[in-house]
TORVO-896918 format. One record per residue (C-alpha): residue number from 0; x, y, z. Coordinates in steps of 0.25 Angstrom, whole numbers, m for minus. Layout:
REM residues N
+-----+-------+-------+-------+
:   k :    px :    py :    pz :
+-----+-------+-------+-------+
: NUM :     X :     Y :     Z :
...
+-----+-------+-------+-------+
END
This chain:
REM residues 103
+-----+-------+-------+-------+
:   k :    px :    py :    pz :
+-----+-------+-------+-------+
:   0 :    57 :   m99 :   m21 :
:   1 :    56 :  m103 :    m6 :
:   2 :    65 :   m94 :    m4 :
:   3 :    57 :   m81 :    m9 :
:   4 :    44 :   m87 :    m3 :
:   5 :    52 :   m87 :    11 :
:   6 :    56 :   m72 :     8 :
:   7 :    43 :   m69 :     2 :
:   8 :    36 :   m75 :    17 :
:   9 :    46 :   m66 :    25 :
:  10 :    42 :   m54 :    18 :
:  11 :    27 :   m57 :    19 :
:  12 :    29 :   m59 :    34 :
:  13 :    39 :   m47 :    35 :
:  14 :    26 :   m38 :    30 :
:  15 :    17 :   m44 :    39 :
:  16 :    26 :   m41 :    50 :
:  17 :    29 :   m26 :    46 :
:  18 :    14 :   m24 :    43 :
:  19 :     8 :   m33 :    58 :
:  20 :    19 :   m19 :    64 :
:  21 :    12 :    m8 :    55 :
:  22 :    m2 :   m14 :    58 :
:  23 :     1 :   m15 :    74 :
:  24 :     8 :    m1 :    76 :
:  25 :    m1 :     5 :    68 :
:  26 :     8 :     9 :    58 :
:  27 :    m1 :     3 :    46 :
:  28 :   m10 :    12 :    48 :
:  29 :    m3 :    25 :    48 :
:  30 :     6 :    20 :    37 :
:  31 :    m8 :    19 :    28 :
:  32 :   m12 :    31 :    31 :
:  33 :     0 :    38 :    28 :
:  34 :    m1 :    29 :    14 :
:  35 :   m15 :    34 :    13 :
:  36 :   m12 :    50 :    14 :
:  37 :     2 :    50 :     5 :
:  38 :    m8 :    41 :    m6 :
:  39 :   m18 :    52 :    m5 :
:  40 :    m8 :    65 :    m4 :
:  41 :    m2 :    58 :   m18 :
:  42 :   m14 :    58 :   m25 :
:  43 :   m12 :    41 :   m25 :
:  44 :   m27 :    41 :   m21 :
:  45 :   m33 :    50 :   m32 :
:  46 :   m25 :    44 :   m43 :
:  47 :   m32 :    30 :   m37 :
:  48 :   m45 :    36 :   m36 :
:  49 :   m42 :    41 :   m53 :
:  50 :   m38 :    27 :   m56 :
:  51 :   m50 :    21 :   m50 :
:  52 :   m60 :    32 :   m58 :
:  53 :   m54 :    28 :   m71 :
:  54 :   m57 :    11 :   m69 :
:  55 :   m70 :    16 :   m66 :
:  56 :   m72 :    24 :   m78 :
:  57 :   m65 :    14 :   m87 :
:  58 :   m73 :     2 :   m81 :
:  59 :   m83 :     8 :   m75 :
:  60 :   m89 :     7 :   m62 :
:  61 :   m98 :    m5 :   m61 :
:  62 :   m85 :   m14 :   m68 :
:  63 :   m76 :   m10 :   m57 :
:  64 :   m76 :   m13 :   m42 :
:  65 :   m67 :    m9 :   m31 :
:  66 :   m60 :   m22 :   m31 :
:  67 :   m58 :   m20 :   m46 :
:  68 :   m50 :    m5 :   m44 :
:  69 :   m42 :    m9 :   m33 :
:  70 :   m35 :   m21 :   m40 :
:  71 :   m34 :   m13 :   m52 :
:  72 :   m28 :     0 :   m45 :
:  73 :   m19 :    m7 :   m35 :
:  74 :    m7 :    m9 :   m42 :
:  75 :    m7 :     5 :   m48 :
:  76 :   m13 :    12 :   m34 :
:  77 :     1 :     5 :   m29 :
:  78 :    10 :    10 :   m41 :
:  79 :     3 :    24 :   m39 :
:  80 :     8 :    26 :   m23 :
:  81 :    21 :    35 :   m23 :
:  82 :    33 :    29 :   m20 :
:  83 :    35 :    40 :   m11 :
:  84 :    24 :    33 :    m1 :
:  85 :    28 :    21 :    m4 :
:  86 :    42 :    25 :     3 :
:  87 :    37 :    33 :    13 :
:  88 :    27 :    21 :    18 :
:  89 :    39 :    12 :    16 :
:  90 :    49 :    22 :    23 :
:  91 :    36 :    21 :    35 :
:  92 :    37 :     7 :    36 :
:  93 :    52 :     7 :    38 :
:  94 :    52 :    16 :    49 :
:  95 :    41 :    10 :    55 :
:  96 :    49 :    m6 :    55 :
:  97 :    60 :     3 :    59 :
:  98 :    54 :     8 :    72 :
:  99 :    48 :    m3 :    75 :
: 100 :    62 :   m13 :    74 :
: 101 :    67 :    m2 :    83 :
: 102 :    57 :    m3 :    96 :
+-----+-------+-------+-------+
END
């Protein structure tokens, strides 16, 4: 058990590391909105926008509040992005932790 909570604590600090780079270079930035215009060339964002209009409907509006769509739409607005941005974001990342070991 100590053992995994050990790796667990490397990873968190391996993230926060790798995202401190992205933040300072500016590379956060670009990378969202290279996220934002693959999720909206998709249609990601429609089918989202669909989701959010049948909770409504089914509910109706004065039993549902923003903080009630987002928990409920998150997991499946995760499941929804195509693998294919997932690995080109991924694929980005790489290359970015790769130039930077090499400066």
């Amino acid at each position: 058990m100590a053992e995994y909570n050990e790796k667990k604590s490397r990873d968190g600090q391996m993230r926060a590391a790798i995202n401190q780079q992205l933040v300072e270079t500016g590379e956060r930035e670009k990378l969202k909105e290279l996220l934002r215009m693959r999720l909206s060339e998709c249609g990601w964002r429609d089918q989202l926008k669909q989701i959010c209009k049948e909770i409504v409907r089914e509910r109706g509006l004065e039993h549902v509040t923003v903080d009630d769509l987002i928990q409920e739409i998150t997991p499946q607005a995760r499941q929804l992005v195509p693998d294919s941005i997932k690995k080109e974001l991924l694929h980005r990342i790489r290359t970015f932790l790769a130039q930077q070991a090499n400066l």
